[in-house]
C-alpha positions as MATLAB code, in Angstrom:
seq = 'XXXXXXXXXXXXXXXXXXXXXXXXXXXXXXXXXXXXXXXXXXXXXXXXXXXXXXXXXXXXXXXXXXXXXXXXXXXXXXXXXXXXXXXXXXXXXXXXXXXXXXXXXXXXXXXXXXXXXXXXXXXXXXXXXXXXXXXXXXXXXXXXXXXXXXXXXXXXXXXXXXXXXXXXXXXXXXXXXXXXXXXXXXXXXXXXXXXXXXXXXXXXXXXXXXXXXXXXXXXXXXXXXXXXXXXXXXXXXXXXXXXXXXXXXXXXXXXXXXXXXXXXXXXXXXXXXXXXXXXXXXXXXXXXXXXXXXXXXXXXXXXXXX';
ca = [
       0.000    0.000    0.000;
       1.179    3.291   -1.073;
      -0.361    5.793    1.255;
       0.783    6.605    4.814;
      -0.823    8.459    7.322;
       1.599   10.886    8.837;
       1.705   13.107   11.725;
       4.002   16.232   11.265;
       4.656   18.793   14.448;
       7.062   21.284   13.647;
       7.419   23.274   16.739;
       9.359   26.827   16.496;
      10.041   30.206   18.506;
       6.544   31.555   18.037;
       4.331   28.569   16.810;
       3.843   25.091   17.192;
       2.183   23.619   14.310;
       0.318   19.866   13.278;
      -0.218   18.725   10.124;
      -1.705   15.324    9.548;
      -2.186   13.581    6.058;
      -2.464   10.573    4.016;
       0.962   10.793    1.533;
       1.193    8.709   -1.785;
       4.046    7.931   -2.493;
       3.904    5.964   -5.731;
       1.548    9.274   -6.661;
       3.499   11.777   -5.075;
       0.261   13.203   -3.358;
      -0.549   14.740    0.097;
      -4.481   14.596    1.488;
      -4.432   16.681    4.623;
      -6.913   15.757    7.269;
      -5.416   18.341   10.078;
      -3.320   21.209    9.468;
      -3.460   23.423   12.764;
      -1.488   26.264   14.259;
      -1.274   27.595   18.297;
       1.032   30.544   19.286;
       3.295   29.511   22.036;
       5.943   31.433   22.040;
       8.089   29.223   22.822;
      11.095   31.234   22.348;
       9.758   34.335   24.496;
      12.956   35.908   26.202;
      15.477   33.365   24.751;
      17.728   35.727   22.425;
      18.197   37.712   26.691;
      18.199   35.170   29.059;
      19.332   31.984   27.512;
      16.505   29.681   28.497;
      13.422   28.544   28.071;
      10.875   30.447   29.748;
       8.738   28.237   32.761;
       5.305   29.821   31.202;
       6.366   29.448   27.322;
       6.842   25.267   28.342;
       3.669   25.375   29.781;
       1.770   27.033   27.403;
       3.725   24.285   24.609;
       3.169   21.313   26.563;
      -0.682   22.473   26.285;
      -1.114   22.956   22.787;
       0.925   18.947   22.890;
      -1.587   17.425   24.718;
      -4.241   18.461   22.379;
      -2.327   17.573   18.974;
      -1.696   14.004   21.194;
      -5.549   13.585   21.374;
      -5.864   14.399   17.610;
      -2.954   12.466   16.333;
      -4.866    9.192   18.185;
      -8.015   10.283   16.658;
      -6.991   10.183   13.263;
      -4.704    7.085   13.482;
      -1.475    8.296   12.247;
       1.205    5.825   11.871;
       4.157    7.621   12.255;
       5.113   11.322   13.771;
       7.929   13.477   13.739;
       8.519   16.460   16.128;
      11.179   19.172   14.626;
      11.777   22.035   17.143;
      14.095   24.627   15.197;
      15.711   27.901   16.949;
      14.441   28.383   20.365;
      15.395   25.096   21.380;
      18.633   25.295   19.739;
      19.392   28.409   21.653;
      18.122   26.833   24.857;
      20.309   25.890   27.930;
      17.345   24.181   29.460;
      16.415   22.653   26.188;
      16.152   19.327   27.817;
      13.215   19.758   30.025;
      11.218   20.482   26.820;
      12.549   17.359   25.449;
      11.641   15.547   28.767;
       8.327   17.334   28.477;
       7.438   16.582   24.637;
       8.293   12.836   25.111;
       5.846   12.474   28.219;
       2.938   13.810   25.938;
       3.619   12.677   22.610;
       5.943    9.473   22.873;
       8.441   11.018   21.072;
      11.977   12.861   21.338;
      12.101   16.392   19.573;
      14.111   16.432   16.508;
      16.188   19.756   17.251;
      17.369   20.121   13.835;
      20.677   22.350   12.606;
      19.666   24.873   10.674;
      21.092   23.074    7.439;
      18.409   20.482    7.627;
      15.429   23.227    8.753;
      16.455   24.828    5.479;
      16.551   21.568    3.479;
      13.007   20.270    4.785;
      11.644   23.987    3.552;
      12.540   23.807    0.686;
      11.149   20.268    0.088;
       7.851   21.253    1.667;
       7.606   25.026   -0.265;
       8.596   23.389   -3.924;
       6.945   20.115   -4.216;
       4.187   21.597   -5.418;
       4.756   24.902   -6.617;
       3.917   25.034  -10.320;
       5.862   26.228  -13.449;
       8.644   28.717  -12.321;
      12.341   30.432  -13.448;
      14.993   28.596  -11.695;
      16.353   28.839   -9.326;
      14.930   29.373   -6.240;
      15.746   31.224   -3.570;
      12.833   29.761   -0.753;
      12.628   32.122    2.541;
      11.364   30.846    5.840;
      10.977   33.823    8.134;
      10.730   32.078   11.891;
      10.499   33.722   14.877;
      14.130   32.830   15.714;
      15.645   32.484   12.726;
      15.559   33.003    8.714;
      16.135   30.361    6.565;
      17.700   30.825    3.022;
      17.530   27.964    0.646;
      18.510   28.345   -2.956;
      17.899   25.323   -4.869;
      16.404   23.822   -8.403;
      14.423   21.076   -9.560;
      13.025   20.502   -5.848;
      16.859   19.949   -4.779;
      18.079   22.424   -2.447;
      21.681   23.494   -3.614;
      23.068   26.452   -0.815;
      21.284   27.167    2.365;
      22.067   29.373    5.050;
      20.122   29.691    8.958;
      20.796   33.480   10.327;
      19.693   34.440   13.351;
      17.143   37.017   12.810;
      13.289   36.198   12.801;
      10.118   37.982   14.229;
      10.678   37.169   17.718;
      14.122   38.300   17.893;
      13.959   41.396   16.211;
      11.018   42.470   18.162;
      12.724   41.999   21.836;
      15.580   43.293   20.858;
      14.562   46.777   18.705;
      10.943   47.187   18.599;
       9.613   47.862   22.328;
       7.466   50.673   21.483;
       3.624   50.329   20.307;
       4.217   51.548   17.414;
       8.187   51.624   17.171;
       9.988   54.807   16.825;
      11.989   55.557   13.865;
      14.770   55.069   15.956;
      14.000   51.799   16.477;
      12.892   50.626   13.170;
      16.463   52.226   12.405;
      18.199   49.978   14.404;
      16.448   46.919   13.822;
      17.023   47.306   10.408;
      20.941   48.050   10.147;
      21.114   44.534   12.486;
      19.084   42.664    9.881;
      21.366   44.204    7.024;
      24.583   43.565    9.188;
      23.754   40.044    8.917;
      22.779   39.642    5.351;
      25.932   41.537    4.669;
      27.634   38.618    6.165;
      25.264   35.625    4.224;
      26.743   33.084    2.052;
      23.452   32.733   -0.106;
      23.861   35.062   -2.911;
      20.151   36.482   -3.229;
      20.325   37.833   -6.814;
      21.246   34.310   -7.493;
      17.581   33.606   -7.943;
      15.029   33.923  -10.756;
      12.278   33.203   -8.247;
      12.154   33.842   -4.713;
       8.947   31.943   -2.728;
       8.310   33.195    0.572;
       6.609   30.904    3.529;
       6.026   30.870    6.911;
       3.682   32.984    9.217;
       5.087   36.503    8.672;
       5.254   36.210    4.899;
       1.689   34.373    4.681;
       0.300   37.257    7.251;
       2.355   40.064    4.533;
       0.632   38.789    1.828;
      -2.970   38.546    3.182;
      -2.639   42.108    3.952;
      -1.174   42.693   -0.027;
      -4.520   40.712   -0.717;
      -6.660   42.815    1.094;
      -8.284   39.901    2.971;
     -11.557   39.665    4.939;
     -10.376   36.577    6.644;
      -6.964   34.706    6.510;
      -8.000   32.547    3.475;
      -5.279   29.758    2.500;
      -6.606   28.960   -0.510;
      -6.157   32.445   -1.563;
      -2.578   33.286   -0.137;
      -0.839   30.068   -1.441;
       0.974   30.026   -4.866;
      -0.123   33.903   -4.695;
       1.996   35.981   -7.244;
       3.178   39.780   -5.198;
       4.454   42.379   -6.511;
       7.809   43.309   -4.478;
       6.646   47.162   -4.940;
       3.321   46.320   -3.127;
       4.758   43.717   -0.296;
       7.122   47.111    0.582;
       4.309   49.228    0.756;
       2.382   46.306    3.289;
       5.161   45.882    5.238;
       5.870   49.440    5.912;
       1.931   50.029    7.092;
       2.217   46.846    9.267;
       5.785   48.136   10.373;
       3.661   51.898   11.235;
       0.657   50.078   12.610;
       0.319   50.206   16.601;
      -0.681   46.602   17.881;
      -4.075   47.001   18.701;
      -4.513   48.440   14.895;
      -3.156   44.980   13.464;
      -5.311   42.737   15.848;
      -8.047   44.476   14.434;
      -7.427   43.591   10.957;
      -9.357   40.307   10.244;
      -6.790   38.042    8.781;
      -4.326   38.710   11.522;
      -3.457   36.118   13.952;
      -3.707   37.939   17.788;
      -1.084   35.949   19.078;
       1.436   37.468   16.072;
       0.259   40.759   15.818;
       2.621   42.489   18.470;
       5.712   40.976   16.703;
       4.940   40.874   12.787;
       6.663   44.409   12.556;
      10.188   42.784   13.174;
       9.412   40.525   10.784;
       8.215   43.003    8.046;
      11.545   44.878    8.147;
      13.626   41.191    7.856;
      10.860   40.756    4.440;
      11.864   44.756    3.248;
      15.864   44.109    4.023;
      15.737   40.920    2.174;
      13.449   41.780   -1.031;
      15.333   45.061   -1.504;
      18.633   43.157   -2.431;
      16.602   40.127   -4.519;
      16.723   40.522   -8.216;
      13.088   39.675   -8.490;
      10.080   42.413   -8.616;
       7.897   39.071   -7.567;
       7.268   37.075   -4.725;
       5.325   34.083   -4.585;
       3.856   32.780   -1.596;
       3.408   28.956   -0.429;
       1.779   28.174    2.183;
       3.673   24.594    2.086;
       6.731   24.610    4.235;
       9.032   23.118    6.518;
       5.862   21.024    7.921;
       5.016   19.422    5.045;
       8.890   18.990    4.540;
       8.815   16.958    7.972;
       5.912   15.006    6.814;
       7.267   13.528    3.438;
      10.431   12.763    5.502;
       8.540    9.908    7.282;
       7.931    8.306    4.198;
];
């Protein structure tokens, strides 16, 4: 029998996500039955102190529980936890693996930031239809960016910096909305790093953006009523008009972006830090497009298992 049913948890510094599905693999096809999102924050205060915050595991070891009851509900086979940048950061990082293995039966899969690159790209390409190659596929976390350029669903160069939405936020952005000041300085420490990246971005013909911030970007390019997936993935941006989103999102005070009606609450007080990583990256791209998947490392983590 060809088809697997898979249970995917890819658990990161703001979100911790479950997908379940039924893969082909002699068809190369994915059926989803779950695909759900909670924000953790996992990764709240990491980048200061170090370690994982006592309220952050507890709020994580929650939102486990419930994917447990749902992964036994649907009968998946096999599951894979992947915990990316907080955890990697972590000193305490093994009383979340104690903690994940009493609720789930499995250890977390702290990946290196190679392989969190490599199972984005696999997840963000697998699907995406005719486009100039290569690609250059960006995964904006909340701890980190991941840049994978690749071709032909093969990534070729990737790089994991450590800036993300999370970061940025804590360490420039503490006023509602930030200052110029701030925005100043948040922005010469994102370009700092890319200055020092080994992933040539004008390398690319295409550049694909997923994750949360980029999805969240491009429902506000889209004008949105509600966060509508159908709508955001494989959508085609304009670079011009992604700058022009970021910068209101960047201007917009938090209570203005929980208002809008595609924005998640739980990301709306740190999408501004990563809106300026989106403007510092797309202004040295070679590419006045950006298309959107909202496929990622997740469904990377769930072809892995078969």
């Amino acid at each position: 029998m060809s088809v697997s049913r898979v249970a995917a948890i890819d658990c990161g510094t703001n979100s911790i996500r479950l997908l379940v599905a039924d893969l082909d693999r002699e068809a190369a096809t994915a059926t989803d039955l779950v695909r759900r999102m909670e924000i953790v924050r996992l990764g709240h205060g990491v980048d200061r102190t170090g370690r994982l915050d006592e309220r952050a595991l507890e709020r994580t070891f929650a939102a486990c529980e419930d994917y447990a009851q749902v992964i036994a509900e649907c009968g998946a086979e096999r599951l894979r936890f992947v915990a990316t940048s907080a955890t990697r950061d972590a000193d305490n990082a093994d009383l979340f693996a104690a903690g994940v293995r009493e609720r789930l039966g499995v250890v977390p899969d702290v990946v290196s930031g190679a392989e969190e690159a490599a199972l984005s790209f696999a997840g963000a390409t697998r699907d995406l239809p005719g486009v100039d190659q290569p690609l250059l596929v960006v995964d904006i976390g909340g701890g980190s960016t991941e840049l994978i350029l690749g071709r032909d669903g093969a990534a070729e160069t990737e790089q994991s910096l450590d800036i993300g939405s999370v970061r940025m936020t804590e360490r420039h952005l503490h006023s509602d909305p930030p200052t110029p000041e701030e925005i100043a300085a948040c922005v010469a420490d994102v370009d700092a790093v890319l200055d020092g990246a080994t992933v040539d971005l004008t390398d690319a013909r295409t550049v694909v953006g997923v994750a949360g911030t980029l999805t969240t970007v491009a429902a506000h390019v889209l004008g949105l009523d509600r966060y509508d997936s159908a709508r955001i993935h494989h959508a085609r941006l304009a670079v011009s008009d992604v700058l022009s989103s970021c910068a209101a999102i960047v201007a917009a005070s938090h209570a203005e972006r929980r208002s809008w009606p595609f924005m998640h609450p739980g990301r709306a007080d740190v999408i501004g830090g990563g809106a300026l990583i989106v403007v510092c990256l797309l202004r040295r791209a070679a590419t006045d497009t950006l298309v959107i998947s909202e496929h990622d490392i997740l469904d990377g983590v769930a072809w892995s298992l078969v």
